[in-house]
N, C-alpha and C positions, 0 to 999 in steps of 0.2 A: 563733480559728478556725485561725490556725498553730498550728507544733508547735516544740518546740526540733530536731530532728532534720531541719527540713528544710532549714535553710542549711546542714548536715551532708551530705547528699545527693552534689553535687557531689564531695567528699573522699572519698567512700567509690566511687565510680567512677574515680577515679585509678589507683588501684594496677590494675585491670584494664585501661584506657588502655596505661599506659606497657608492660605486660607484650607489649600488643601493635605497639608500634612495631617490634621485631626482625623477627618475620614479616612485617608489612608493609612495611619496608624492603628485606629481602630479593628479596618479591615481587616489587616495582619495579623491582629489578635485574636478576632475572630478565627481565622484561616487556622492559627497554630492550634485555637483549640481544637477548631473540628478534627483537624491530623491528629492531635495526640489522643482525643477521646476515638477515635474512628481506631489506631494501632490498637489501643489495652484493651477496648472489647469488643475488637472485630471478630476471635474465636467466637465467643459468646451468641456475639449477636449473629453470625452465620446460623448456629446449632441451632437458637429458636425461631430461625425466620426458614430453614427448611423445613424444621420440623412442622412449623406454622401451613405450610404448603399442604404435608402431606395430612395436615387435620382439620383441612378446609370444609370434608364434608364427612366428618365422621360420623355423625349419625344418622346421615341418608345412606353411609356404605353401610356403618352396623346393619341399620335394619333392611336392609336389601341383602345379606349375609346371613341375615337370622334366619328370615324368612322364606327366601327363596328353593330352601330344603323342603318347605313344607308345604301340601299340598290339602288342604281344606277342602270337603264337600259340603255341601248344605244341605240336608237331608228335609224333603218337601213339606211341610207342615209341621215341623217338629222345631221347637224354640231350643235357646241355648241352655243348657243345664243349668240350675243352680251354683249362684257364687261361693256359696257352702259345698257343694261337690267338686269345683274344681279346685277349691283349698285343699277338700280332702286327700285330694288324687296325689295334688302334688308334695303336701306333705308327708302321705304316706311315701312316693318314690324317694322324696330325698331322706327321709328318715329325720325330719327337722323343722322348726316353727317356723313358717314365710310370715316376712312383714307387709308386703302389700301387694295387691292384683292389676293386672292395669289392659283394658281394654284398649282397642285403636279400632277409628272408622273399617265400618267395609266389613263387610259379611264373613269375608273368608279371613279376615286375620284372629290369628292364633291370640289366646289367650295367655297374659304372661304374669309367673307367680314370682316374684324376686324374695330372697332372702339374705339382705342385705345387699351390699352395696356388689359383694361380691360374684352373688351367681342369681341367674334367671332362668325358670322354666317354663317351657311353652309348651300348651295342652290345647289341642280341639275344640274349643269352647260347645260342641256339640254331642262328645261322646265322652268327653272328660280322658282321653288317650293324652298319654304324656307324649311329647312329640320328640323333645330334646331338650339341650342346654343353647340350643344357638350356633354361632361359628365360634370355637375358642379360639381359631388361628387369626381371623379378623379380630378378635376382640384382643387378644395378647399383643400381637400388633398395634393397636390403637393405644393400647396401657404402656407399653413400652418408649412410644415415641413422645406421649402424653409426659412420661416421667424426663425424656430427655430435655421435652420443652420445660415441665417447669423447673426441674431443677436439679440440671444435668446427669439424673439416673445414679443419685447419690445414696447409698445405703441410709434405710433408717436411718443410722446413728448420724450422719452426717448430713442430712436432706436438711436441717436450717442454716446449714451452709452454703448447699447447694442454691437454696430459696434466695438467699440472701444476694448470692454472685450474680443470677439472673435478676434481682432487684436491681441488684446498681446498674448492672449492662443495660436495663431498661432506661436508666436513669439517662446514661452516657447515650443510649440511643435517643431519647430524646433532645440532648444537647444538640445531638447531630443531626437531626432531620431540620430544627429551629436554625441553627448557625449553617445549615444548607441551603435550606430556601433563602436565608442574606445574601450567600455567597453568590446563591443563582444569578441574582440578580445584575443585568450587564452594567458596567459604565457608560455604554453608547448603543443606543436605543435606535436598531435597524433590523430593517428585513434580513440581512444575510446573517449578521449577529443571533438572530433571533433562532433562524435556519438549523446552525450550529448546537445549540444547547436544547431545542425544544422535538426533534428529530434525528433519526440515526442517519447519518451521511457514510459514505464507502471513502476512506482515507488508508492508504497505502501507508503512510506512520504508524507507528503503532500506538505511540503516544497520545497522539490526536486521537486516534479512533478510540482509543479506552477511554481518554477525557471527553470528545465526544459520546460516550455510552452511558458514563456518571450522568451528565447535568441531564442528559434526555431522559434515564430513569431517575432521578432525580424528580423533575418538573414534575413525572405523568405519575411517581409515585406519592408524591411530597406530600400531598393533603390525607390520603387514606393513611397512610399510616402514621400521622399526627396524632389522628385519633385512636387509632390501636396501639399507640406506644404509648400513651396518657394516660387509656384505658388500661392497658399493664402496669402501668404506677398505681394505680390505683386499686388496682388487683394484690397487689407485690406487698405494700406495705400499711397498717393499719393510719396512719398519721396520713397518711394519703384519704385513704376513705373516709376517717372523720374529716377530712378539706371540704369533701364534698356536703358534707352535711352543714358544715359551718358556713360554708360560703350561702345557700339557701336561709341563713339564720336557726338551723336547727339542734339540737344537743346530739349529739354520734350515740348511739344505741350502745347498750354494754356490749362486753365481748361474749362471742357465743361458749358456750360451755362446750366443752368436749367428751362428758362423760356420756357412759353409753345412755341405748334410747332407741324408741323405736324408728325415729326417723335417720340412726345411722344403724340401724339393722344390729347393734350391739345386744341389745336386752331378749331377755328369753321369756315367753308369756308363759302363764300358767299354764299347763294342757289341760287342766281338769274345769278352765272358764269357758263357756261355751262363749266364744268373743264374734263370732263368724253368724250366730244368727239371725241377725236383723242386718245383714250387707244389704242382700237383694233387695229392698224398698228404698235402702238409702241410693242406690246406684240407679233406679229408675227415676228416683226425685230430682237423684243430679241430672242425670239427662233430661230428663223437662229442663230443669232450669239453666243448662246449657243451652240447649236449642242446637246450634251447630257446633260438633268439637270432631277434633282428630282423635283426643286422648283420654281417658277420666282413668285416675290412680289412683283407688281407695287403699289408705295404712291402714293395715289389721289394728285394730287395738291390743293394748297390752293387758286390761282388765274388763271385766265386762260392767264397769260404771263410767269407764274414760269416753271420752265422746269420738266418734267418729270421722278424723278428717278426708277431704276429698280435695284431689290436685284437677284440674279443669284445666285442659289445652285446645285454643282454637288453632295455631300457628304451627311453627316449626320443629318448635321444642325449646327455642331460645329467643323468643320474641314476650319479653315480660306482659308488652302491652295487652296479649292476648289470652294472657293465663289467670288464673283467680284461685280461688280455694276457700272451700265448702265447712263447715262443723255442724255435725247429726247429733241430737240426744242417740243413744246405742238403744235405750230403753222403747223410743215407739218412733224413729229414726226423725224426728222433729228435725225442720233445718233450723239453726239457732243462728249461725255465723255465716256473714260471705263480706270476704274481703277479694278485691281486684284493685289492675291498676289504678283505676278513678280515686279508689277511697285511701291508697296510701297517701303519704305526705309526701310532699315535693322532694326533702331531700333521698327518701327509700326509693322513690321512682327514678331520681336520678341515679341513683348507686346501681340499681337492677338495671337499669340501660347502659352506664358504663359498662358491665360486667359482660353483656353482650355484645356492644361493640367493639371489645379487643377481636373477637372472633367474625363479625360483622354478621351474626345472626338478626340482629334486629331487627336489619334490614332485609331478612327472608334471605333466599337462594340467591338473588342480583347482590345481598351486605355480602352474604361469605363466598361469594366470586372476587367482588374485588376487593375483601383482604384477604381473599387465597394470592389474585395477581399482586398485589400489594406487598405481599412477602416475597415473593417472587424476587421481585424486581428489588427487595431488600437485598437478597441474594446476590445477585449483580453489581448493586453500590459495592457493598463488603469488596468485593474477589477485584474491581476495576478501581477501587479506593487503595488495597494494599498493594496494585502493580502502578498505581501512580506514585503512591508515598516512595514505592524501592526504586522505580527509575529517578524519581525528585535526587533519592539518597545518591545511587549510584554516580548519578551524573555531577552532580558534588564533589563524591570522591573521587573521581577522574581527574575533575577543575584540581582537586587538592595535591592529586599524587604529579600533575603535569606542572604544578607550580613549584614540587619540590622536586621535579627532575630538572627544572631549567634555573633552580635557583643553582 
């Protein structure tokens, strides 16, 4: 009833065995790293992928918080005052030099004076009435969560620490999203196999249903935040951003100075320079040469020989592709300069699109939708990643502690 072939059997499965010890060795390696980089900064990376959540649309909440206080008329026949009068107004309220003015589309919106990075005042553009500072509670809010994101809400003295811990977790987040999409990937390619990992199924284990949850936000989140964990490397660390430059063939740009200036609102103009009287021709020139915009940002100058810059917004506020910026002689508001995205260099273009694809602005309100859902569903990996790791652990220690009760 045997055959000679079947003690053979065995021998003839070998050679396909050992062929597959490489990839499944592999595999394992993978696996452990994902687990061990997924433990060390899975606090981490929770902290900036909530935070990530709630700063998906900060600056369509800002300024719907700004502005929804305030009520604009348009009074029939009568144009907007002087950009020179609503400097005046607002610097006589705060008692202080503002550095730039900045217009938005639409008849009724407020005209806004900032002075520095820190505060913003909004005036009438028609009667030059100070209106307010905005919402503080919105905007404290946003600052707050902003500092958790980048760097865990670390005191001055310790914030390039903090910079630095969200550096690496970014780093380790990227390990884990790359050795996830491996891992995704089945050993046996079928429909029901497929069912499992690419959808949420109702499993009464608890196990399953969490390892079901992982690879299904996993799949659907795996691509978007590839590129917002890249784009945070990139963000995080200078050796990163010159990457970007080099990989284009380009030399990385020096580092920015940090000493004050008018464009971080640090520097104090002279009062006695009349710097404000030639705005209004420059902001009607920009607007011809805008054509359609949401925004124009004129910086006050800081002398009255320094030339005149202008920030030009067609988009959202974080779509580089759409913004450009203007340089006026101060003297007879001559446009001298305009640079946009066309005329930079490939590698400055790439860096200013990374910069807004961590946030998915780039891609307008549909980019920072789905890297708002994107974090989301980071959120979810983390919390279903450390209840896999601890049943993995627990069920181990049981195997250990039931082999040293029956030894």
């Amino acid at each position: 009833m045997t055959t000679l072939s079947a003690p053979e059997k065995p021998s003839l499965t070998e050679a396909p065995l050992t062929s597959k010890k490489k990839p499944f060795r592999f595999r394992t390696i993978i696996f452990w790293l994902h687990l061990v980089a997924g433990l060390i900064a899975a606090p981490v990376i929770f902290i900036m992928s909530i935070t990530g959540v709630l700063l998906t649309y900060e600056k369509q909440m800002t300024r719907w918080a700004d502005a929804r206080q305030y009520e604009i008329t348009v009074p029939a026949g009568s144009p907007a005052l002087p950009i020179a009068d609503l400097i005046a107004a607002a610097s006589e309220s705060e008692k202080d030099a503002p550095t730039a003015i900045t217009f938005r589309a639409g008849e009724t919106a407020p005209a806004e004076v900032s002075f520095g990075r820190e505060k913003t005042v909004f005036l009438d553009p028609y009667s030059g009435k100070v209106l307010g500072n905005g919402s503080p509670g919105v905007r404290k809010f946003f600052d707050d969560v902003t500092q958790w994101h980048r760097w865990l809400a670390t005191s001055d003295d310790n914030r390039a620490v903090g910079k630095l811990v969200t550096g690496v977790s970014n780093l380790a987040f990227l390990v884990l999203v790359v050795s996830g999409i491996y891992l995704w990937f089945p050993r046996r390619w079928a429909a029901s196999v497929l069912r499992n990992i690419t959808w949420f199924r109702r499993n009464s284990n608890a196990r399953a249903r969490y390892f079901n949850w992982h690879n299904t936000f996993g799949f659907w989140c795996a691509v978007p935040l590839f590129f917002v964990v890249i784009s945070a490397t990139v963000i995080s660390f200078p050796w990163a951003s010159n990457l970007v430059y080099r990989a284009v063939g380009e030399e990385p740009p020096p580092p920015k100075s940090r000493s004050g200036g008018r464009g971080t609102g640090e520097g104090k103009k002279d009062e006695s320079t009349p710097v404000v009287a030639n705005l209004q021709p420059v902001f009607e020139k920009a607007q011809a040469q805008a054509g359609s915009w949401n925004s124009i940002t004129i910086n006050i100058p800081s002398s009255e020989k320094a030339p005149v810059s202008v920030n030009l917004d067609a988009g959202t506020g974080g779509q580089p592709q759409k913004r450009s910026s203007l340089e006026f002689n101060q003297a007879d508001a001559e446009l001298v300069k305009v640079e946009d995205f066309a005329t930079q260099s490939t590698g400055r273009r790439v860096r200013s699109i990374m910069r807004f694809m961590h946030t998915g602005e780039v891609g307008g309100i549909i980019g920072q939708t789905i890297a708002g859902v994107a974090s989301l569903g980071a959120c979810f990996l983390v919390w279903t990643g450390v209840y896999l790791s601890w049943r993995r652990w627990r069920s181990r220690r049981s195997a250990q502690l039931s082999g040293d009760i029956s030894s």
